[in-house]
Each structure stands twice: as C-alpha cells, then as structure tokens.
PDB file of N, CA, C and O in Angstrom:
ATOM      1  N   UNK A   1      85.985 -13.115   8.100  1.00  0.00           N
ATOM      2  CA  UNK A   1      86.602 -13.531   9.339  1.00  0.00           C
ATOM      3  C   UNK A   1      85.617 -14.391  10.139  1.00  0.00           C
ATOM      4  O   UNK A   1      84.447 -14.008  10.154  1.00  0.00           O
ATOM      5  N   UNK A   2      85.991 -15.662  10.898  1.00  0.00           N
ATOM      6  CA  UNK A   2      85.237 -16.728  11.343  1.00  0.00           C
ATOM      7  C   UNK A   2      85.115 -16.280  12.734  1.00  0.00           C
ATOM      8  O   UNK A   2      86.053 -15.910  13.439  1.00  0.00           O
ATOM      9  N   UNK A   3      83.562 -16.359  13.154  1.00  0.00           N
ATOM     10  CA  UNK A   3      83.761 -16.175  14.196  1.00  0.00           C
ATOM     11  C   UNK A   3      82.848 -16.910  15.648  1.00  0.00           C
ATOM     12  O   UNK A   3      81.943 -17.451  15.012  1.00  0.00           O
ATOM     13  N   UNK A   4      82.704 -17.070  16.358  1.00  0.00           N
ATOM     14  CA  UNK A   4      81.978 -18.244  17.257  1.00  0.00           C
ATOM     15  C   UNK A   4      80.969 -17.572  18.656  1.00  0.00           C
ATOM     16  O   UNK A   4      81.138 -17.001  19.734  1.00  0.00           O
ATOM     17  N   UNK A   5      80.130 -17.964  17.994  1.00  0.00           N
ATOM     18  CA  UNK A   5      79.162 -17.720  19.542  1.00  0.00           C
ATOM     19  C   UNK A   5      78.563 -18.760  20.224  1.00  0.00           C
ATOM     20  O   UNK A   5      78.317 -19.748  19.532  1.00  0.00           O
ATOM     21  N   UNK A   6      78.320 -18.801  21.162  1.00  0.00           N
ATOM     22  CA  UNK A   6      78.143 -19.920  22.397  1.00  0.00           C
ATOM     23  C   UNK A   6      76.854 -19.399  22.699  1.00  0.00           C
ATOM     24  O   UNK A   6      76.940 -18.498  23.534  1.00  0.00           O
ATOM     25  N   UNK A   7      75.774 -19.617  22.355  1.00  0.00           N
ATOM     26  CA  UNK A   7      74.496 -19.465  22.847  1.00  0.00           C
ATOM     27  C   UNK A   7      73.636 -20.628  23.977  1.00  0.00           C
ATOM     28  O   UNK A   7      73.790 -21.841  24.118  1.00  0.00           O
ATOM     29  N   UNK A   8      72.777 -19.732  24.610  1.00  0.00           N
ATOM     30  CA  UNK A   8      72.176 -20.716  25.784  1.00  0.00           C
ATOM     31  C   UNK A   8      70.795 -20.160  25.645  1.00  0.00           C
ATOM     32  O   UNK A   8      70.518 -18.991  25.914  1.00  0.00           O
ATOM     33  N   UNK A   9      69.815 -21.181  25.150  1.00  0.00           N
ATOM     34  CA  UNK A   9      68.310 -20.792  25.430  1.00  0.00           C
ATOM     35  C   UNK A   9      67.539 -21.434  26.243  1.00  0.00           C
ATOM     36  O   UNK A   9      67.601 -22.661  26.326  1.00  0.00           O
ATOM     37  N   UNK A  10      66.748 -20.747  26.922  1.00  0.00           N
ATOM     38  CA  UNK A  10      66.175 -21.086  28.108  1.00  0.00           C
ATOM     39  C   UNK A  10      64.023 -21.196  27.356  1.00  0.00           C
ATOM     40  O   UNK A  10      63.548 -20.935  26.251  1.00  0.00           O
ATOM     41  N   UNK A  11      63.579 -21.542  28.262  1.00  0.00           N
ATOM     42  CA  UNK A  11      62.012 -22.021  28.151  1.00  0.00           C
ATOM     43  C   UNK A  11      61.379 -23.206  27.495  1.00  0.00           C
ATOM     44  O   UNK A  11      61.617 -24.257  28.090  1.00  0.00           O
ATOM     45  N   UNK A  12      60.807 -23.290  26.671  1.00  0.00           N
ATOM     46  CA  UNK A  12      60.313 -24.715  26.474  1.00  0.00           C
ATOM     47  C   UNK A  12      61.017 -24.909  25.469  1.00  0.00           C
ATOM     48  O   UNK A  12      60.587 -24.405  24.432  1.00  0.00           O
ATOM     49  N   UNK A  13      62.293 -25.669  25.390  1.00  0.00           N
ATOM     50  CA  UNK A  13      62.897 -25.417  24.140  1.00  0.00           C
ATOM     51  C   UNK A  13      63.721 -26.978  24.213  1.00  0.00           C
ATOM     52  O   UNK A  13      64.825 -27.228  23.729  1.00  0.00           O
ATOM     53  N   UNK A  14      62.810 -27.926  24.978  1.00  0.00           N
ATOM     54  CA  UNK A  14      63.187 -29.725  24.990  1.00  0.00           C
ATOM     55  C   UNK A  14      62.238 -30.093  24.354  1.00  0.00           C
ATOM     56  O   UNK A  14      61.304 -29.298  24.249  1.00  0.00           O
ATOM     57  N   UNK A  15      62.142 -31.346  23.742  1.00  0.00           N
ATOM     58  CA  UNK A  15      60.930 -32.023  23.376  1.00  0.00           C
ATOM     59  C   UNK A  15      60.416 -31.521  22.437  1.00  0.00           C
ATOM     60  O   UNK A  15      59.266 -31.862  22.165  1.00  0.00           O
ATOM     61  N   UNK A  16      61.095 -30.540  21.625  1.00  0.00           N
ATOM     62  CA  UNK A  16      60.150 -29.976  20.693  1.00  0.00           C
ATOM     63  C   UNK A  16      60.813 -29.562  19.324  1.00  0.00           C
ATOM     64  O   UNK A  16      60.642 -28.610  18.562  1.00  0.00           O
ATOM     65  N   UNK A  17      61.608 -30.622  19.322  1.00  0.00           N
ATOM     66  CA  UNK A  17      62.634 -30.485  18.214  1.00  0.00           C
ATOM     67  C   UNK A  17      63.501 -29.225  18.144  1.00  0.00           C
ATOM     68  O   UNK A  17      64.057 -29.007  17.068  1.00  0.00           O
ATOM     69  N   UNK A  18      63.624 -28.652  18.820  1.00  0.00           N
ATOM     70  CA  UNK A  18      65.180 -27.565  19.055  1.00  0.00           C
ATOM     71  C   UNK A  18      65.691 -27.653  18.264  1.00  0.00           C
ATOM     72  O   UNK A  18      65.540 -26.970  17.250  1.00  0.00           O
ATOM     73  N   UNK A  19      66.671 -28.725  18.464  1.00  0.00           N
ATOM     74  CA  UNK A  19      68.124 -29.191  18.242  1.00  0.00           C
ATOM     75  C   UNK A  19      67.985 -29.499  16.429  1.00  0.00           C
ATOM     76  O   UNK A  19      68.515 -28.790  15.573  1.00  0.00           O
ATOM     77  N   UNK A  20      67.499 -30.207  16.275  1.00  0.00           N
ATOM     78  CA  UNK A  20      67.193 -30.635  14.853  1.00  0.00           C
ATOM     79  C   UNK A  20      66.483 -29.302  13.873  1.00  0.00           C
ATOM     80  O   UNK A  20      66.588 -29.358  12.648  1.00  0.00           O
ATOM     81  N   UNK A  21      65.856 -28.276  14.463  1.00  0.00           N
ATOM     82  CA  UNK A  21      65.518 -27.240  13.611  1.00  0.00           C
ATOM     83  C   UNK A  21      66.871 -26.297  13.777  1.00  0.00           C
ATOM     84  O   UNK A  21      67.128 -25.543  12.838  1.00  0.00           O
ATOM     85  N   UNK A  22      67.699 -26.306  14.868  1.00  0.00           N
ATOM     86  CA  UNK A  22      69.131 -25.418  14.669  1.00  0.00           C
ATOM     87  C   UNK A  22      69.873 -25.898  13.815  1.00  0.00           C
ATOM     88  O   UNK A  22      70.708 -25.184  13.261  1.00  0.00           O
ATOM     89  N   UNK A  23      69.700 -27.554  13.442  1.00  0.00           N
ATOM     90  CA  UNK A  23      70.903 -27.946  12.510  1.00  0.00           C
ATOM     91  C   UNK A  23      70.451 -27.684  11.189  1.00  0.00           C
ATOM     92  O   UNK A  23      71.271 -27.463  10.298  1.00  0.00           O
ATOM     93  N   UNK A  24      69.382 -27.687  11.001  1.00  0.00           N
ATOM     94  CA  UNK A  24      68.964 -27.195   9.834  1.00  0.00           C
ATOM     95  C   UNK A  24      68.889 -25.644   9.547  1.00  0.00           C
ATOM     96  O   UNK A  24      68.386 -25.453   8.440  1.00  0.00           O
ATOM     97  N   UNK A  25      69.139 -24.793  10.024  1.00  0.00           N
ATOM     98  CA  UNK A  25      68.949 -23.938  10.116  1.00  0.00           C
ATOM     99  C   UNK A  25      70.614 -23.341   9.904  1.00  0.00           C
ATOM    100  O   UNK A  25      70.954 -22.493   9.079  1.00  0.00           O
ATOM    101  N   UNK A  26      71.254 -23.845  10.612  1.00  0.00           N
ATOM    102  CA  UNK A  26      72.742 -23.613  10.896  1.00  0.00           C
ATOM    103  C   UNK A  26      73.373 -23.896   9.735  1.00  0.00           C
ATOM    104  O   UNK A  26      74.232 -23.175   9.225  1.00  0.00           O
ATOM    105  N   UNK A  27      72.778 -25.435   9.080  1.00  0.00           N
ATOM    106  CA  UNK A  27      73.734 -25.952   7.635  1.00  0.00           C
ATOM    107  C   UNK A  27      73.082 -24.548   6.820  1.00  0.00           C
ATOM    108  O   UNK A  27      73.762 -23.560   6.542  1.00  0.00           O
ATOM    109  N   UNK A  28      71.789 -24.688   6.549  1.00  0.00           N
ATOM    110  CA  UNK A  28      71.352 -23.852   5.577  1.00  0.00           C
ATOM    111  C   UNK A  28      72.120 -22.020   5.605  1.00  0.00           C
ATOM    112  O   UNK A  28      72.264 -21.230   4.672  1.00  0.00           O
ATOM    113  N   UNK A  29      72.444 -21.896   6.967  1.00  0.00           N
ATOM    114  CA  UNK A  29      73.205 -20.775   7.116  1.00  0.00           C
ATOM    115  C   UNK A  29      75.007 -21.061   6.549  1.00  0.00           C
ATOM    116  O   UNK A  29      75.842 -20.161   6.452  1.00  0.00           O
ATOM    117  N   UNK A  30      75.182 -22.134   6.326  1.00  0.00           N
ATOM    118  CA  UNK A  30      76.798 -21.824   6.478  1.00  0.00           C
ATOM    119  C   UNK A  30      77.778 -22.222   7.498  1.00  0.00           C
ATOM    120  O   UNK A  30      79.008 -22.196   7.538  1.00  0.00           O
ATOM    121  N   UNK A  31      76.832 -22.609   8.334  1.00  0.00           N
ATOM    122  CA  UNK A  31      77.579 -22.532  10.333  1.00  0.00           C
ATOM    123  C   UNK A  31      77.987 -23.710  10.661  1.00  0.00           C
ATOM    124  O   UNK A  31      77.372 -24.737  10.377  1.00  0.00           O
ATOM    125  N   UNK A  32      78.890 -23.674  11.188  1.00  0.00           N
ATOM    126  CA  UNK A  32      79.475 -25.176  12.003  1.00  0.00           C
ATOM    127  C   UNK A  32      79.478 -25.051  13.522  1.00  0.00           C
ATOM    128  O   UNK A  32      79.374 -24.047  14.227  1.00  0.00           O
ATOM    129  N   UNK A  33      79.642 -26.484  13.876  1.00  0.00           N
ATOM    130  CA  UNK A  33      79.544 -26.730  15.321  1.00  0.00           C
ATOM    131  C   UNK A  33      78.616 -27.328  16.172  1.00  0.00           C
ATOM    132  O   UNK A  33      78.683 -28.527  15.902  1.00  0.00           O
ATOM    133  N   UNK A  34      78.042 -27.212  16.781  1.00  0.00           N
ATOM    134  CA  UNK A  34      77.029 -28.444  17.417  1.00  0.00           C
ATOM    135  C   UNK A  34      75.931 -28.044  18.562  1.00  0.00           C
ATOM    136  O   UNK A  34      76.343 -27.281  19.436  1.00  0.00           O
ATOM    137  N   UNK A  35      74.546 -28.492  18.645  1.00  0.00           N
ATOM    138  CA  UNK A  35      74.115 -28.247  19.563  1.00  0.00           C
ATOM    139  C   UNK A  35      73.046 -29.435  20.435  1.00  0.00           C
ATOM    140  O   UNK A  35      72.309 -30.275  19.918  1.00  0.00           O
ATOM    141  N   UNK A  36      73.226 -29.211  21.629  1.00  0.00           N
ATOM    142  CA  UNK A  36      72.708 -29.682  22.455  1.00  0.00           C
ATOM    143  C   UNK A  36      71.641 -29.740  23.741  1.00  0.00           C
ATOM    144  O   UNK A  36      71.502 -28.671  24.337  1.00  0.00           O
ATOM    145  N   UNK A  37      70.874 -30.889  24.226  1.00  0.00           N
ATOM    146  CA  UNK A  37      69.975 -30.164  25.328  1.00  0.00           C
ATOM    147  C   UNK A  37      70.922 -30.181  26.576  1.00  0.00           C
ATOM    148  O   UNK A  37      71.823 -31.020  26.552  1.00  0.00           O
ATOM    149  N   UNK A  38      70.835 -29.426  27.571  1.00  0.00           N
ATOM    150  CA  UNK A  38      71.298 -29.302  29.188  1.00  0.00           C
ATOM    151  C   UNK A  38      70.452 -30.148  30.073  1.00  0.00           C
ATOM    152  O   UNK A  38      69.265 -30.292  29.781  1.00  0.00           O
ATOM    153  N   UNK A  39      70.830 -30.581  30.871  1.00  0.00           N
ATOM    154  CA  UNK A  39      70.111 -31.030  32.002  1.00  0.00           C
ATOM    155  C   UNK A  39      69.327 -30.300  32.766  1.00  0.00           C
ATOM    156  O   UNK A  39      68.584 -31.015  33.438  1.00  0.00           O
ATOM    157  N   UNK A  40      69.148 -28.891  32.986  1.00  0.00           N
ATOM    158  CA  UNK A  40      68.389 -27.693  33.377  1.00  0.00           C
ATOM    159  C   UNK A  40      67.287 -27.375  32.308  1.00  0.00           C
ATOM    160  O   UNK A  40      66.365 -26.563  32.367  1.00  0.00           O
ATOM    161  N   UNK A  41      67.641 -28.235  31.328  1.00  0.00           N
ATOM    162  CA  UNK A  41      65.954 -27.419  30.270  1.00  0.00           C
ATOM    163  C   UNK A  41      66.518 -26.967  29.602  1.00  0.00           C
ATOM    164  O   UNK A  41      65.915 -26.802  28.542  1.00  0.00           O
ATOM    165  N   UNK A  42      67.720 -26.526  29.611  1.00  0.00           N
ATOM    166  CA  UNK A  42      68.140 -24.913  28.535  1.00  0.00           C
ATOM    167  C   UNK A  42      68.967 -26.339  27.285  1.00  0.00           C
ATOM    168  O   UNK A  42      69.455 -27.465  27.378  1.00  0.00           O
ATOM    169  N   UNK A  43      68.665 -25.295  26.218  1.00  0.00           N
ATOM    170  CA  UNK A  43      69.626 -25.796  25.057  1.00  0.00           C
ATOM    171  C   UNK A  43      70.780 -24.805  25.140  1.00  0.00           C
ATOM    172  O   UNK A  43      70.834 -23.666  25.604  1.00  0.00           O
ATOM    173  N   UNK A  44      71.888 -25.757  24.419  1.00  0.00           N
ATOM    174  CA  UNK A  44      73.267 -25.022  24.188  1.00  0.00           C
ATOM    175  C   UNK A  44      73.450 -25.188  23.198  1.00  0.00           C
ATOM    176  O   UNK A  44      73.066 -26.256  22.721  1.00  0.00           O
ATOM    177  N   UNK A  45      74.248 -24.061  22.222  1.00  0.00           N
ATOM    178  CA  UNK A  45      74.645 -24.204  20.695  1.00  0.00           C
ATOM    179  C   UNK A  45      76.031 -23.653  20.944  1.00  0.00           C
ATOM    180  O   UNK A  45      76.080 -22.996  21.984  1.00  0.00           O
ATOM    181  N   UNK A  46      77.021 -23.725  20.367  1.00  0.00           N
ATOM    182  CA  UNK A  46      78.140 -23.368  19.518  1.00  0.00           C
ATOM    183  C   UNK A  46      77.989 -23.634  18.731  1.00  0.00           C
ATOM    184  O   UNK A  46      77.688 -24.766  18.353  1.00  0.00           O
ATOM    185  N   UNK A  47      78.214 -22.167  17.813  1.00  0.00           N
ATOM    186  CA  UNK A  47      78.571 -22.531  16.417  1.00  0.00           C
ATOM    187  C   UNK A  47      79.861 -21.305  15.981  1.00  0.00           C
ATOM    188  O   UNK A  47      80.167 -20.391  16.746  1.00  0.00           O
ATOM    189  N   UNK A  48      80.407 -21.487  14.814  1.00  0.00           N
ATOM    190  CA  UNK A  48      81.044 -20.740  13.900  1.00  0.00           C
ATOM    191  C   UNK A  48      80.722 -20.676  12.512  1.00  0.00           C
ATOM    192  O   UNK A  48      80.218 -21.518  11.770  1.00  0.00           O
ATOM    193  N   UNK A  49      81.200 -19.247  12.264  1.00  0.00           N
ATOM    194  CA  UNK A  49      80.452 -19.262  10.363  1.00  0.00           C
ATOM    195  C   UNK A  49      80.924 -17.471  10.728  1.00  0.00           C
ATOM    196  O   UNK A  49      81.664 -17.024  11.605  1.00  0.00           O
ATOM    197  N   UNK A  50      80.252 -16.872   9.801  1.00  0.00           N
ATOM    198  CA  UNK A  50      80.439 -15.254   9.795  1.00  0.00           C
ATOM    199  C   UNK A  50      79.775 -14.760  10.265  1.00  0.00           C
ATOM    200  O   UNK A  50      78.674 -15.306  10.337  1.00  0.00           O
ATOM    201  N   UNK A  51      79.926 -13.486  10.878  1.00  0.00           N
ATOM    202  CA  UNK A  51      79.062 -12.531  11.750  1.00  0.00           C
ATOM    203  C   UNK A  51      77.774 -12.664  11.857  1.00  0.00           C
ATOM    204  O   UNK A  51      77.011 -13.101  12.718  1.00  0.00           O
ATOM    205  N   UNK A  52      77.629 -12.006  10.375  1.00  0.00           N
ATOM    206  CA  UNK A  52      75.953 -12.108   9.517  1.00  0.00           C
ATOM    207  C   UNK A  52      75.254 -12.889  10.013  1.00  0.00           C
ATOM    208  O   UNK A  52      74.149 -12.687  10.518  1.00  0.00           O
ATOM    209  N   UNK A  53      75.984 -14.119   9.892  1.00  0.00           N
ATOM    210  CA  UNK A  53      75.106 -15.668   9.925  1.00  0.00           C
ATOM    211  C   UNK A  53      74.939 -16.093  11.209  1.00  0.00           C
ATOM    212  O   UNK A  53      73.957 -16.684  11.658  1.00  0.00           O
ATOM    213  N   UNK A  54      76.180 -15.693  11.929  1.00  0.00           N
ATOM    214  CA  UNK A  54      76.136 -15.956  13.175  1.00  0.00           C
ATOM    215  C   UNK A  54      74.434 -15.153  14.180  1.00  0.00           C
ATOM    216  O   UNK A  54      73.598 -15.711  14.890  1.00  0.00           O
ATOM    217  N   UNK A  55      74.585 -13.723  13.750  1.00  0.00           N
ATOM    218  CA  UNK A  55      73.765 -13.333  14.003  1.00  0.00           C
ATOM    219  C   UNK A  55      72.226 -13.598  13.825  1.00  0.00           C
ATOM    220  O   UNK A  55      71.317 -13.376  14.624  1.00  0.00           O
ATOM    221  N   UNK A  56      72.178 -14.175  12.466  1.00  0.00           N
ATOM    222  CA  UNK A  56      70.905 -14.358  12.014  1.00  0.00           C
ATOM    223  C   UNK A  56      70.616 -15.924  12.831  1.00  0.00           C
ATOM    224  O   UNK A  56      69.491 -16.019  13.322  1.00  0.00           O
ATOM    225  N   UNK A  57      71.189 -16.670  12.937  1.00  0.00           N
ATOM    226  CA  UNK A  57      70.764 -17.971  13.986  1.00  0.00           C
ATOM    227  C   UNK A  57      70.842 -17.729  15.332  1.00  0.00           C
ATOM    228  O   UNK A  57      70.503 -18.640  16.087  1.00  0.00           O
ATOM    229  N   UNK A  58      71.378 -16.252  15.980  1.00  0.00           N
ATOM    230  CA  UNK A  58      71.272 -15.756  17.385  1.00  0.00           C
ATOM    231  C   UNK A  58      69.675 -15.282  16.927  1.00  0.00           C
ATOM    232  O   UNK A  58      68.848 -15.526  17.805  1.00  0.00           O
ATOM    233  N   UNK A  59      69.084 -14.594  15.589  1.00  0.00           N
ATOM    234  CA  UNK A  59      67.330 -14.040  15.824  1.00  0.00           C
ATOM    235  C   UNK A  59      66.814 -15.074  15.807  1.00  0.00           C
ATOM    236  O   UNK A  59      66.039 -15.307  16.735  1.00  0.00           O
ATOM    237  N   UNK A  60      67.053 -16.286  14.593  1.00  0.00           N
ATOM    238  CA  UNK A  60      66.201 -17.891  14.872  1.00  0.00           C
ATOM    239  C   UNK A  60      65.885 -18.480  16.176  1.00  0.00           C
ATOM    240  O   UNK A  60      64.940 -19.224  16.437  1.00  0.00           O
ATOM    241  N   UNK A  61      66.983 -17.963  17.114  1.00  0.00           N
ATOM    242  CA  UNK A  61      66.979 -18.609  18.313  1.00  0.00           C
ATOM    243  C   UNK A  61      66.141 -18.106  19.120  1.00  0.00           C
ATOM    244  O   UNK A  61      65.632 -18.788  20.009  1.00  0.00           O
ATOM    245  N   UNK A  62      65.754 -16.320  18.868  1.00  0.00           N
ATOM    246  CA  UNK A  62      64.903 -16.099  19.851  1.00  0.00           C
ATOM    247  C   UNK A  62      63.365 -16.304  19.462  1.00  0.00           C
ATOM    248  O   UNK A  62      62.567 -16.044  20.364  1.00  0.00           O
ATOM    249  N   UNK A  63      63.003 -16.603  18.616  1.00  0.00           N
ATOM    250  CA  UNK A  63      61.622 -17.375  17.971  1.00  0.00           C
ATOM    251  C   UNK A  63      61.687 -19.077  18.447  1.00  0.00           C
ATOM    252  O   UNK A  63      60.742 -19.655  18.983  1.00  0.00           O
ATOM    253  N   UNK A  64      63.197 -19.800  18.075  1.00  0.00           N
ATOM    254  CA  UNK A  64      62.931 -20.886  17.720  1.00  0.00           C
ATOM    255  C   UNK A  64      61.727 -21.606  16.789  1.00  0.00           C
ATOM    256  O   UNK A  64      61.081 -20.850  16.063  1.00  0.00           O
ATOM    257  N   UNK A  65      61.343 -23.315  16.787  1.00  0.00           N
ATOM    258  CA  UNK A  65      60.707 -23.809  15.997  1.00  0.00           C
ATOM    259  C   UNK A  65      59.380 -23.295  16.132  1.00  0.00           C
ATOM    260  O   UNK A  65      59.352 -22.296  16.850  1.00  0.00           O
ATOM    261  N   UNK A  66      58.104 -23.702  15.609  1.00  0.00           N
ATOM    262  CA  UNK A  66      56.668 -23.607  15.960  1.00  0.00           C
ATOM    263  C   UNK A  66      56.573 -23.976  17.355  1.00  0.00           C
ATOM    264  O   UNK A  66      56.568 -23.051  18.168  1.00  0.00           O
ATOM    265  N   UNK A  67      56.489 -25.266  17.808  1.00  0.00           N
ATOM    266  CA  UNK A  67      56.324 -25.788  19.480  1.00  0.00           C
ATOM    267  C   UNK A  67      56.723 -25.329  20.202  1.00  0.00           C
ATOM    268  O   UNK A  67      56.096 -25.276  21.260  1.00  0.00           O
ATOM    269  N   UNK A  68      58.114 -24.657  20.088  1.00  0.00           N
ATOM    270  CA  UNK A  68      58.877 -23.978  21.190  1.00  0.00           C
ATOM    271  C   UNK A  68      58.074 -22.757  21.755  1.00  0.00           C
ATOM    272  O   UNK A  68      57.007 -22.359  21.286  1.00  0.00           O
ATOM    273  N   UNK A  69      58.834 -22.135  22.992  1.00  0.00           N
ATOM    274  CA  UNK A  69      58.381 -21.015  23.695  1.00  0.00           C
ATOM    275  C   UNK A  69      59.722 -20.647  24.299  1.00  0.00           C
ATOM    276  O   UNK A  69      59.985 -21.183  25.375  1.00  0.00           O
ATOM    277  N   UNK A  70      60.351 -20.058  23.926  1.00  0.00           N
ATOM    278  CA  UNK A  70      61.749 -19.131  24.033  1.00  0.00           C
ATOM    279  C   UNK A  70      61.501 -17.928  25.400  1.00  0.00           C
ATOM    280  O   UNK A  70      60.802 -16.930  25.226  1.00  0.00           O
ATOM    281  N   UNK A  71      62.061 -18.170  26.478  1.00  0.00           N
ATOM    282  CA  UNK A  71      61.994 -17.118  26.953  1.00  0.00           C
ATOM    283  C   UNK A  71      62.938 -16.524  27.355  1.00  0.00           C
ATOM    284  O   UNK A  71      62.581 -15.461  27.862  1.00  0.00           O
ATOM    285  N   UNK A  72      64.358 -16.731  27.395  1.00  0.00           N
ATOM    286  CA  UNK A  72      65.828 -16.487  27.226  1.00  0.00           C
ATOM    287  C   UNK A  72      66.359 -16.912  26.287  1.00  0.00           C
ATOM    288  O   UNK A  72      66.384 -18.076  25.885  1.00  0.00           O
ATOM    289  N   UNK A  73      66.970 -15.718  25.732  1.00  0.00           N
ATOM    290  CA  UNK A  73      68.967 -16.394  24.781  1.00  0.00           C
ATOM    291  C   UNK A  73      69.769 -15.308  25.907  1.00  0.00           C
ATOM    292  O   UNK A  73      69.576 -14.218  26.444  1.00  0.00           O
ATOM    293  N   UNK A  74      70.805 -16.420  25.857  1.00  0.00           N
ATOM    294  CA  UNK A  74      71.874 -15.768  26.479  1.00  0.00           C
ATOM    295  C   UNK A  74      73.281 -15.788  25.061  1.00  0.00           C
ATOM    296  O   UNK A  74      72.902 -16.161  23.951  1.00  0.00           O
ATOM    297  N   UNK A  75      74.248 -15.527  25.168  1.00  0.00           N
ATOM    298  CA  UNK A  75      74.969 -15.430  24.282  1.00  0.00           C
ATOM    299  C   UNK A  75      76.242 -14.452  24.788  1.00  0.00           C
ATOM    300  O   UNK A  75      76.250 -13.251  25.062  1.00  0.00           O
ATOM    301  N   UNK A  76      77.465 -15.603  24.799  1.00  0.00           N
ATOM    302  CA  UNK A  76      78.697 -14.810  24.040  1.00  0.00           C
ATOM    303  C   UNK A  76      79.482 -15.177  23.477  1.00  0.00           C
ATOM    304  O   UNK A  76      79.781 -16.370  23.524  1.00  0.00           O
ATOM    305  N   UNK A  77      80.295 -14.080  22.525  1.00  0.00           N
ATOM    306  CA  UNK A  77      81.616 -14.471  21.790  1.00  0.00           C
ATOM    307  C   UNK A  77      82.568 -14.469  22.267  1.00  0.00           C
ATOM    308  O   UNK A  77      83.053 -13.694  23.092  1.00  0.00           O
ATOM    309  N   UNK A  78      83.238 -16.023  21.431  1.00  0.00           N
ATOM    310  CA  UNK A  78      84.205 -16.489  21.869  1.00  0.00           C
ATOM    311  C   UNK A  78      84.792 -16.616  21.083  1.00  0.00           C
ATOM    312  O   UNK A  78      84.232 -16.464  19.998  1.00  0.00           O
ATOM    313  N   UNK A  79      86.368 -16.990  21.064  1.00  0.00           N
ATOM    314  CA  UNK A  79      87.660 -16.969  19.629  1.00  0.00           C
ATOM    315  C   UNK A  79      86.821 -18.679  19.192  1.00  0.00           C
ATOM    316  O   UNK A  79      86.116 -19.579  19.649  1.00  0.00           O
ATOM    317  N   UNK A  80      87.479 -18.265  18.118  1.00  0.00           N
ATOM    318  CA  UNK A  80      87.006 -19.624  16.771  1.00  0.00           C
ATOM    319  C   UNK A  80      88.008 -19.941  16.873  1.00  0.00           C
ATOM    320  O   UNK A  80      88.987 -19.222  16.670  1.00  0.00           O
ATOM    321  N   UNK A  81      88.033 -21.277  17.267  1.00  0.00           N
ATOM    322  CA  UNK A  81      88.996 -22.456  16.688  1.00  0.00           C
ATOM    323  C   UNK A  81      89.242 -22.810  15.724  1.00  0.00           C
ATOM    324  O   UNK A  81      90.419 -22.987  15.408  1.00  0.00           O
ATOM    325  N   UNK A  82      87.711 -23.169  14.464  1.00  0.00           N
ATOM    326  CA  UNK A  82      87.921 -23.574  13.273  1.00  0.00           C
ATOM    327  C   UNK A  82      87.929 -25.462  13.184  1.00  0.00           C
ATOM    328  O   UNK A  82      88.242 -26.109  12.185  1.00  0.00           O
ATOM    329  N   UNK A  83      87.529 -25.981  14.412  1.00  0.00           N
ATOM    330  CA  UNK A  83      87.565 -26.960  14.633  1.00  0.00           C
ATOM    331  C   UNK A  83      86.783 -28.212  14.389  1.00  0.00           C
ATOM    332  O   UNK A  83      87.077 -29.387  14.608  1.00  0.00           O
ATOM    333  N   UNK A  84      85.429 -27.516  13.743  1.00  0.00           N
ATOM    334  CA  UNK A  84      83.862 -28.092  13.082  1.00  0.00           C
ATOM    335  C   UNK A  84      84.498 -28.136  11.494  1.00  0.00           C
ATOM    336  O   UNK A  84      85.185 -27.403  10.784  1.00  0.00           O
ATOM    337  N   UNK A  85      83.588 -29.937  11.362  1.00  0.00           N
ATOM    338  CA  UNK A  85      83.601 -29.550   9.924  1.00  0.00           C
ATOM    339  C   UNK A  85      82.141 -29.459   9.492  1.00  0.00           C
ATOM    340  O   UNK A  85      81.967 -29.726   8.303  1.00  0.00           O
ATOM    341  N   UNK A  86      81.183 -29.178  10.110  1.00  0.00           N
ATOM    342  CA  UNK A  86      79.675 -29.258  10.232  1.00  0.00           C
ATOM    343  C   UNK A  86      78.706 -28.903  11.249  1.00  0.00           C
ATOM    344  O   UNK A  86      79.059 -28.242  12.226  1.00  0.00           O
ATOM    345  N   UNK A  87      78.063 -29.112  11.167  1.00  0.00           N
ATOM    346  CA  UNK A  87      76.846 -28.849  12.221  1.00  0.00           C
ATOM    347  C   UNK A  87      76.155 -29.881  12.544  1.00  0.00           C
ATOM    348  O   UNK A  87      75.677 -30.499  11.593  1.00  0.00           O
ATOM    349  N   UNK A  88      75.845 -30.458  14.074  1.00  0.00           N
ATOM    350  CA  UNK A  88      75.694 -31.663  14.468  1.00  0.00           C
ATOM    351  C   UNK A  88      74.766 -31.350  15.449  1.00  0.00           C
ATOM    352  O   UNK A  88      74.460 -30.195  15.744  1.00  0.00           O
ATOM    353  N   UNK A  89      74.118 -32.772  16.180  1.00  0.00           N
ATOM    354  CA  UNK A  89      73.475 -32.652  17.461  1.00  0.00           C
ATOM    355  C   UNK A  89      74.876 -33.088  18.240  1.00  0.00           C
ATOM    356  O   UNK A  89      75.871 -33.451  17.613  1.00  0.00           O
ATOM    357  N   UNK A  90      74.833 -33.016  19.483  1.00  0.00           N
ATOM    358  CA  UNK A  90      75.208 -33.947  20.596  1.00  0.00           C
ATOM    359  C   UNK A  90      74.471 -34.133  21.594  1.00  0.00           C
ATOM    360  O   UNK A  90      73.545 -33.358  21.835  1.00  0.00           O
ATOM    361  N   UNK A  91      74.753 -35.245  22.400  1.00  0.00           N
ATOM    362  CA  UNK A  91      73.639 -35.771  23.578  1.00  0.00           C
ATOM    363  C   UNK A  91      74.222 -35.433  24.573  1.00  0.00           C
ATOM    364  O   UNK A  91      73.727 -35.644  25.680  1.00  0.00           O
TER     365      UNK A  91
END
C-alpha cells in the first residue's frame, strides 16, 4: 500500500547538496515525488513509495549528507495521490 509523507527539515540543510543527496537516495529507495529548498532555510520533501521506505528516508533525513547539520525533521502523513512518476528537485 502507497503511502506519502511530507517532510520539513530544518538547520544547515541549503548549500550543501540536500536536495540532490534525497534524490538519490529516494530513487535508490523506490520513492517518488520531489524535493525542495524553502525560503526560511528549511528543505521540503514529498515523497511516496511504501512505509518501509518511506520511513527509512524519514532516518536519512535526520543525518542528512556529510556537510549538512540537521537539527529538525518535522513530518506528516498524508493520502497518496500516486501522482509522481519519479523523484525530482524543484526550485
């Protein structure tokens, strides 16, 4: 069963390749959907894929890449659309 979480991470998590280690991280998981930086600093992800997976890129997130410094995930589930055919950046 497909299911979607909307994550928000907060701390040094611009400039330091984020976005590009979630998409890799996300394809290699299975996951669709897209993520992006905020204008506040924080990154945003949606994605969908299965629980498991879902979960295991909610623990990636609280490490993030090497450069990063994570000091919030926020996170909730939301109904899946099914509407990704991939995993992307957006600006």
């Amino acid at each position: 069963m497909q299911k979607r979480f909307h994550i928000w991470v907060s701390g040094k998590v611009q400039g330091v390749f984020f976005r590009a280690h979630t998409v890799e991280v996300a394809e290699r998981l299975g996951l669709s959907g897209w993520v992006r930086n905020l204008p506040d600093g924080r990154v945003e992800i949606v994605a969908e894929g299965e629980e498991i997976h879902l979960r295991q890129l909610l623990d990636w997130c609280r490490q993030g890449p090497p450069r990063a410094r994570v000091d919030r995930v926020e996170w909730r589930e939301v109904p899946a659309t099914g509407e990704f055919s991939g995993f992307s950046e957006r600006w």
